[in-house]
DRENBA-788416 format. One record per residue: z, x, y of N, C-alpha, C in turn; residue in three letters. Coordinates in steps of 0.001 Angstrom, whole numbers, padded with zeros to 6 digits, always signed. Layout:
<pts>
ZXYZXYZXYALA ...
</pts>
This chain:
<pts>
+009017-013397+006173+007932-014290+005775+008466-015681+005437UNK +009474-016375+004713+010305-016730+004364+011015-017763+005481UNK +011018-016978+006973+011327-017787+007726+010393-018262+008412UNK +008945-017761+008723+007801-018044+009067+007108-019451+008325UNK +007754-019357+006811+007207-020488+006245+008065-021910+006395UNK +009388-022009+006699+010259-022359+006652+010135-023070+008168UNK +010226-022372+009418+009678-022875+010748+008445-022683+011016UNK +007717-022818+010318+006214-022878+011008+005768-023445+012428UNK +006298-024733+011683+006430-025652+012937+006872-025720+014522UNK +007914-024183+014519+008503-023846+015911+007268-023541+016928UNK +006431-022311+016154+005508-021332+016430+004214-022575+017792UNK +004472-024269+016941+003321-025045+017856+003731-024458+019184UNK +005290-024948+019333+005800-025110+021049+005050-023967+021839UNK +004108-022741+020949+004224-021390+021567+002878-021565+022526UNK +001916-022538+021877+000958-022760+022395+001063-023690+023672UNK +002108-024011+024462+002126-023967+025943+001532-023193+026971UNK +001499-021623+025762+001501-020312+027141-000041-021024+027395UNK -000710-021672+026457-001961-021480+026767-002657-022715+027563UNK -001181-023144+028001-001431-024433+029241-000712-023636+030565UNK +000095-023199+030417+000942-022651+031384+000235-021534+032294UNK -000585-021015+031355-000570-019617+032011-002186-019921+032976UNK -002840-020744+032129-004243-020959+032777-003812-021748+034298UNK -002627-022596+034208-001991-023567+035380-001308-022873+036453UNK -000646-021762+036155-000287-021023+036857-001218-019899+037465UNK -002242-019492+037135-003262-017989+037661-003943-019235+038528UNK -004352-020535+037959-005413-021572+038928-004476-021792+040660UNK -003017-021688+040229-002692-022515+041684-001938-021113+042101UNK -002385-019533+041609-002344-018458+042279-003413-018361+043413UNK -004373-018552+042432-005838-018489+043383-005714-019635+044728UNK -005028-021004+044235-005701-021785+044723-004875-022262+046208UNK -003464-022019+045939-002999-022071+046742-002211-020717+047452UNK -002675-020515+048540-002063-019308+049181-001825-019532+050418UNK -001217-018304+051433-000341-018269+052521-001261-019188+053796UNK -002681-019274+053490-003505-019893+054543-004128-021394+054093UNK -003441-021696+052965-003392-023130+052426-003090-024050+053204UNK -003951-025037+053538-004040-026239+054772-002569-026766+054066UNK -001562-027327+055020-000604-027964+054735+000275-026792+054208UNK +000586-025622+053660+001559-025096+053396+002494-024729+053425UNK +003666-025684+053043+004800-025447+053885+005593-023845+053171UNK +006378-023155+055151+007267-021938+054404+008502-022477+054018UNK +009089-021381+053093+010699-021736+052777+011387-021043+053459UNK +011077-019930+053939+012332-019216+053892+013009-019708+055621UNK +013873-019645+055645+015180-019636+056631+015658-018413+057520UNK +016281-019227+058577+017446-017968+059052+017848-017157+057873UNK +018901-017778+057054+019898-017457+055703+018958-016222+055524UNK +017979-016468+054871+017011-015526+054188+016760-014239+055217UNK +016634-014140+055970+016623-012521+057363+018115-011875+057051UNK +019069-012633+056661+020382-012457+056939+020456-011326+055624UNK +019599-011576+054328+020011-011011+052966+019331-009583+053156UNK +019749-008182+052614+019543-006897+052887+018366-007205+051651UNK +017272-006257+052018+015905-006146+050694+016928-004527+050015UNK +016831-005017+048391+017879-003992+047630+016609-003728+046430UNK +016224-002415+046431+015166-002079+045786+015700-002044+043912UNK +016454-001654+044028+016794-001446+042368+017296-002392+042038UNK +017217-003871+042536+017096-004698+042112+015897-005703+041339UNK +014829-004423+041230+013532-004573+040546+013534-004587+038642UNK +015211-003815+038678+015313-003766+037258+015864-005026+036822UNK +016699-006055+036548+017115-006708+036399+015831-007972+036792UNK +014933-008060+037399+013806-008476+038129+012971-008636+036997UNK +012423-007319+036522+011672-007383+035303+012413-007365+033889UNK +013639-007239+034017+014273-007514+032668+013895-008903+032094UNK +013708-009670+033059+013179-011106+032766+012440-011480+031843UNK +011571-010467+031400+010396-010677+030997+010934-010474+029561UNK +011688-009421+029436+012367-009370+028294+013230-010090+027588UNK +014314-010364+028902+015072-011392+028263+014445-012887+027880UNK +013417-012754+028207+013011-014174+027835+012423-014221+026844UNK +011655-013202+026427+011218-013149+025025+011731-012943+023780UNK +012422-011844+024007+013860-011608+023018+014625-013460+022676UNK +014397-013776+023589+015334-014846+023523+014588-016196+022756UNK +014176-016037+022872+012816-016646+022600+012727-016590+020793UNK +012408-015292+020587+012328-014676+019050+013365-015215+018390UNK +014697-014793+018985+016158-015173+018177+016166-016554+018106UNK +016087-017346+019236+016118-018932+018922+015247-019298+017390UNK +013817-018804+017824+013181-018808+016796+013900-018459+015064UNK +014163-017601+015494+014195-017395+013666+015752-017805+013767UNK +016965-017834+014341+018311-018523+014062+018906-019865+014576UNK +018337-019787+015541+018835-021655+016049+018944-022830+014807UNK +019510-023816+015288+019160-024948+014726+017997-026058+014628UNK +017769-026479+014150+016072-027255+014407+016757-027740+015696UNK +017732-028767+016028+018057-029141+017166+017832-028223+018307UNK +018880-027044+018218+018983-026248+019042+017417-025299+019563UNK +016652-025652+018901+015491-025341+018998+014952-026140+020124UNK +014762-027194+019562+014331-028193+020433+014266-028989+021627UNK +015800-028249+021402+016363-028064+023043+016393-027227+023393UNK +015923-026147+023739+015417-025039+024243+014033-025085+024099UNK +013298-025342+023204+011840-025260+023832+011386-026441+024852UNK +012047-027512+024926+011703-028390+025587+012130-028436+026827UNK +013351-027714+027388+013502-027216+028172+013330-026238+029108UNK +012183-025252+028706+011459-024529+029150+010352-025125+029441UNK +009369-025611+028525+008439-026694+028565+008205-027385+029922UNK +009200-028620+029827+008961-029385+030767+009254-028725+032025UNK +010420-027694+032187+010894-027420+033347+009896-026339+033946UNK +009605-025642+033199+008268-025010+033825+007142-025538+034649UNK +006813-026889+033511+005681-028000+033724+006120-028309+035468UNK +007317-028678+035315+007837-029778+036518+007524-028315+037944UNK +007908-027128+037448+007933-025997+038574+006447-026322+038921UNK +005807-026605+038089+004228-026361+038785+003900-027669+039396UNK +004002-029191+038747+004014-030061+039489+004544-030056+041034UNK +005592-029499+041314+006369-029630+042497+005440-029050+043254UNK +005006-027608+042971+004055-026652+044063+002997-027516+043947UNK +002091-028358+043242+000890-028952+043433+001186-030073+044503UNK +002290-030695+044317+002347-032012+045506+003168-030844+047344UNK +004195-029776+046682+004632-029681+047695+004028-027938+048048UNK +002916-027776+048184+002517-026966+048522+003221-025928+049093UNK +003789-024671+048484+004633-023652+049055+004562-022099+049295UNK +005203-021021+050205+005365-019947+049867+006453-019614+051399UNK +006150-018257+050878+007408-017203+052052+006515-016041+052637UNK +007346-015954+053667+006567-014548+054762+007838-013677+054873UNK +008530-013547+053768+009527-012439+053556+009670-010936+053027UNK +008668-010953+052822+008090-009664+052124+008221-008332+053274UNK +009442-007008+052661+009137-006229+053679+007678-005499+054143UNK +007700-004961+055211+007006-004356+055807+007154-002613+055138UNK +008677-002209+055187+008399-000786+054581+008771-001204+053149UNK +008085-000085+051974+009107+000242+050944+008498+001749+050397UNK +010057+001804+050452+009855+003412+049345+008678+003769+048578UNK +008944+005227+048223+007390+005629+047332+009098+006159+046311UNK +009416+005773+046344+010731+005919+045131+009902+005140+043759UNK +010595+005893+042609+010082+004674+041668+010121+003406+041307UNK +011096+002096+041958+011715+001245+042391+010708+001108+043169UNK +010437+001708+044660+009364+001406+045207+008178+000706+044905UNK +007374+002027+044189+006420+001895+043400+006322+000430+042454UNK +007064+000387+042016+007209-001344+040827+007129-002561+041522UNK +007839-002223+042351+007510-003097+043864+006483-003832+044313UNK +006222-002240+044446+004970-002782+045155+003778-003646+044236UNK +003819-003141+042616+003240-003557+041673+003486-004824+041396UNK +004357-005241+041769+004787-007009+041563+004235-007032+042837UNK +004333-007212+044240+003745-007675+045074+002187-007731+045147UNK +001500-006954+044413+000172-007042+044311-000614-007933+042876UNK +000444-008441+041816-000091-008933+041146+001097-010626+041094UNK +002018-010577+042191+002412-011823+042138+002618-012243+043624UNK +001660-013202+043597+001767-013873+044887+003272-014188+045838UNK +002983-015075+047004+004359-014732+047583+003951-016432+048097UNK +003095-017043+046702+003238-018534+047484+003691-019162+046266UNK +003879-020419+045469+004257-021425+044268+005432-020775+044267UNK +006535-020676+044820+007764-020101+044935+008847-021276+044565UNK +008707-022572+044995+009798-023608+044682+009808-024561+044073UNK +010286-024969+043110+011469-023814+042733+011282-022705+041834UNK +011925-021446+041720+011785-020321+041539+012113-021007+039706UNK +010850-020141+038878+010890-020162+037213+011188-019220+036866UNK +011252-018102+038077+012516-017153+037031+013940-017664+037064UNK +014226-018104+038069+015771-018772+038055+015888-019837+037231UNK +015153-020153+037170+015160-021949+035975+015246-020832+034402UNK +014327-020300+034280+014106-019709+032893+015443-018601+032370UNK +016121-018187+033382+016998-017306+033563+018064-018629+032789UNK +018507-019071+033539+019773-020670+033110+018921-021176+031893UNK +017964-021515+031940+017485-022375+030387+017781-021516+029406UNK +017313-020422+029014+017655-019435+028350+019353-019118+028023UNK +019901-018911+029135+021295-018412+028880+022273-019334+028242UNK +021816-020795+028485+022305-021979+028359+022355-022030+026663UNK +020858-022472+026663+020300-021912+025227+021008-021027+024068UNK +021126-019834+024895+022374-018550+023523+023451-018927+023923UNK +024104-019563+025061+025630-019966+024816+025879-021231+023894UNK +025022-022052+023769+025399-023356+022418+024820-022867+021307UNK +024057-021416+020979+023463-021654+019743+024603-021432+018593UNK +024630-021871+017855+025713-021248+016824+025920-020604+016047UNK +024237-019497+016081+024468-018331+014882+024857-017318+016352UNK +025199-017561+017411+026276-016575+018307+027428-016954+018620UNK +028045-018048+017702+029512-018344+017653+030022-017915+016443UNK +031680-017469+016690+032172-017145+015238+032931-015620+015374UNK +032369-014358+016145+032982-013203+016127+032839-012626+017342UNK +033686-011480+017809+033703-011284+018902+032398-010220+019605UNK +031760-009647+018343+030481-009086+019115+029482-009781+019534UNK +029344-011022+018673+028686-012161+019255+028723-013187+020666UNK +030174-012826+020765+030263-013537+022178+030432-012530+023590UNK +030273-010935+022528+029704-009722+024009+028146-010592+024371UNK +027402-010770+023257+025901-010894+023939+026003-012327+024136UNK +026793-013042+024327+026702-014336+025449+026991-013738+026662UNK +028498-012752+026579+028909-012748+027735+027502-011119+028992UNK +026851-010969+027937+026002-009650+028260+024830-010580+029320UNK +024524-011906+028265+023705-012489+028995+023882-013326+030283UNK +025192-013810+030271+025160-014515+031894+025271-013348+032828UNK +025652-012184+032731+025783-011309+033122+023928-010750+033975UNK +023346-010806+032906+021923-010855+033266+021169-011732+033906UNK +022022-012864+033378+021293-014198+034228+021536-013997+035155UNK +022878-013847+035795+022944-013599+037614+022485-012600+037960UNK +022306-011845+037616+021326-010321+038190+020147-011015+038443UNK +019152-011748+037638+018187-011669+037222+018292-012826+038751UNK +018870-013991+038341+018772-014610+040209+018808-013941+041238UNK +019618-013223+041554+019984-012634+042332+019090-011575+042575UNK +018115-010893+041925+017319-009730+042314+016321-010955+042692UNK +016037-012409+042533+014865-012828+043076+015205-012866+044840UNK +015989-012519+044993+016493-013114+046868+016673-011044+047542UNK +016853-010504+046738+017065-009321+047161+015685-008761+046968UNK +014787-008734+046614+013454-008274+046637+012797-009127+047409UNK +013315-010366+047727+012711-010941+048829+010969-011661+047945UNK +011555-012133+047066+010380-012738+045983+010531-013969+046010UNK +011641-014701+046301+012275-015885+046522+013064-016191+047887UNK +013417-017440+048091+014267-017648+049014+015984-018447+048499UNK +016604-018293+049509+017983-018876+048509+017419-020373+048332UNK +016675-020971+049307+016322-022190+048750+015445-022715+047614UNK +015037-021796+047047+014080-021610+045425+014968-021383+044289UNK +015684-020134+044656+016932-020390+044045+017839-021903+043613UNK +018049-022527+045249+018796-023523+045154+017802-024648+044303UNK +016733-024372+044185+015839-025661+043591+015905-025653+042220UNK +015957-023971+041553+015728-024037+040236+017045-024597+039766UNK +018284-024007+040019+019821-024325+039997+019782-025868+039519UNK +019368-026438+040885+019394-027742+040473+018512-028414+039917UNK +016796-028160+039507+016391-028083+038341+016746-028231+036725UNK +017334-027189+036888+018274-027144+035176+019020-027825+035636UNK +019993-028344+036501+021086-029261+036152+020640-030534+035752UNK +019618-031085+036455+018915-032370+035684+018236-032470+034952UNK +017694-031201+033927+017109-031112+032747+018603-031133+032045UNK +019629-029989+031933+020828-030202+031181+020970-031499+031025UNK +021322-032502+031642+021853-034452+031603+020697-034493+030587UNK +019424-034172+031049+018477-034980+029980+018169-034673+028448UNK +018603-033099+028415+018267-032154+027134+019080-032059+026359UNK +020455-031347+027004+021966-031393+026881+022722-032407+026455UNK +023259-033137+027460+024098-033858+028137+023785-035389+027261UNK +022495-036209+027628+022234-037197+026910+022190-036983+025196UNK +021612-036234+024827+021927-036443+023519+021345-037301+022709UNK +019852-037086+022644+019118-038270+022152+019088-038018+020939UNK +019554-038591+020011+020256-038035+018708+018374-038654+017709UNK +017965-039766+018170+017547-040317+017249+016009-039924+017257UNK +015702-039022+018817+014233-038136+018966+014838-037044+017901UNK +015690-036323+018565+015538-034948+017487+015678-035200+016407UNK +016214-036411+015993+016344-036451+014140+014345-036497+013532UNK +013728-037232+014320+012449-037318+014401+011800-035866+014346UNK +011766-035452+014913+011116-034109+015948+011806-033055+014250UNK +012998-033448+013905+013346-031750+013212+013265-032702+011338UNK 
</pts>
């Protein structure tokens, strides 16, 4: 309770979902595979990658790791370290959806067979409730790096060595978690390659610059 009263203030950033999520189901509907102008991504490269079904776990771990991650920032970060991490999700999300509104996108990569395995089955459950168009750049790959980025500078996970298992647990996840987007064939390596470089020019701006005299403001 104690820390609830203490960061209250974190809890605003939370009310994004309730820009995000209405922005994202609108340009589910709105833009799809028969969207005038829609350009595809995927490539040669992309035929070349094997579809790897149990790569559905690490796929939906996402969902977890992002929330978990999410919570801990919350109640241990630094006001800074806060701030750079919510704002980095924030905008970079924001910017994922801007891009699909001007650059209209999706993929025709999706197999034809899959298992009635249980892997299968989950499968198929993401393919029916997540489209196969607003693909670039990929926000699980952005959110995957913002996140991981995030618990490697925070500093209530510096200091002992079980603490730096769950840094090292999490990049560990982070590349799974990319990497099952190209093996389920949910992404292309070039969505991949967008989010990648995504976070690298949020890092310079979040990271890297160091605007000492917003966050003194902001915390």
């Amino acid at each position: 309770m104690n820390i609830l009263k203490k960061n209250w203030w974190r809890s605003l950033f939370g009310l994004y979902v309730l820009v995000y999520l209405p922005w994202f189901f609108y340009l589910e509907n709105k833009i799809t595979l028969d969207y005038p102008g829609i350009h595809i991504i995927n490539g040669p490269i992309d035929d070349k990658i094997p579809f790897i079904e149990i790569f559905i776990i690490p796929y939906l771990l996402w969902f977890l790791y992002v929330v978990l991650s999410c919570v801990y920032m919350f109640i241990y970060a630094t006001n800074k370290e806060f701030i750079q991490f919510a704002l980095s999700l924030i905008i970079g999300m924001s910017l994922c959806m801007v891009i699909c509104m001007v650059y209209p996108n999706g993929l025709t990569l999706r197999p034809e067979y899959i298992s009635d395995s249980i892997f299968g089955k989950l499968i198929k459950g993401l393919y029916a409730t997540d489209t196969s168009t607003n693909v670039l750049p990929s926000i699980h790959v952005y959110n995957s790096l913002a996140v991981h980025i995030a618990l490697a500078k925070c500093q209530a996970l510096k200091g002992s060595k079980k603490k730096e298992v769950v840094k090292v647990a999490s990049l560990i996840l982070c590349i799974l978690i990319c990497l099952s987007t190209i093996f389920l064939k949910q992404h292309s390596v070039y969505d991949v390659i967008a989010g990648c470089l995504l976070m690298c020019v949020m890092y310079i701006f979040i990271y890297a610059a160091d605007f000492h005299r917003l966050y003194n403001k902001m915390c």
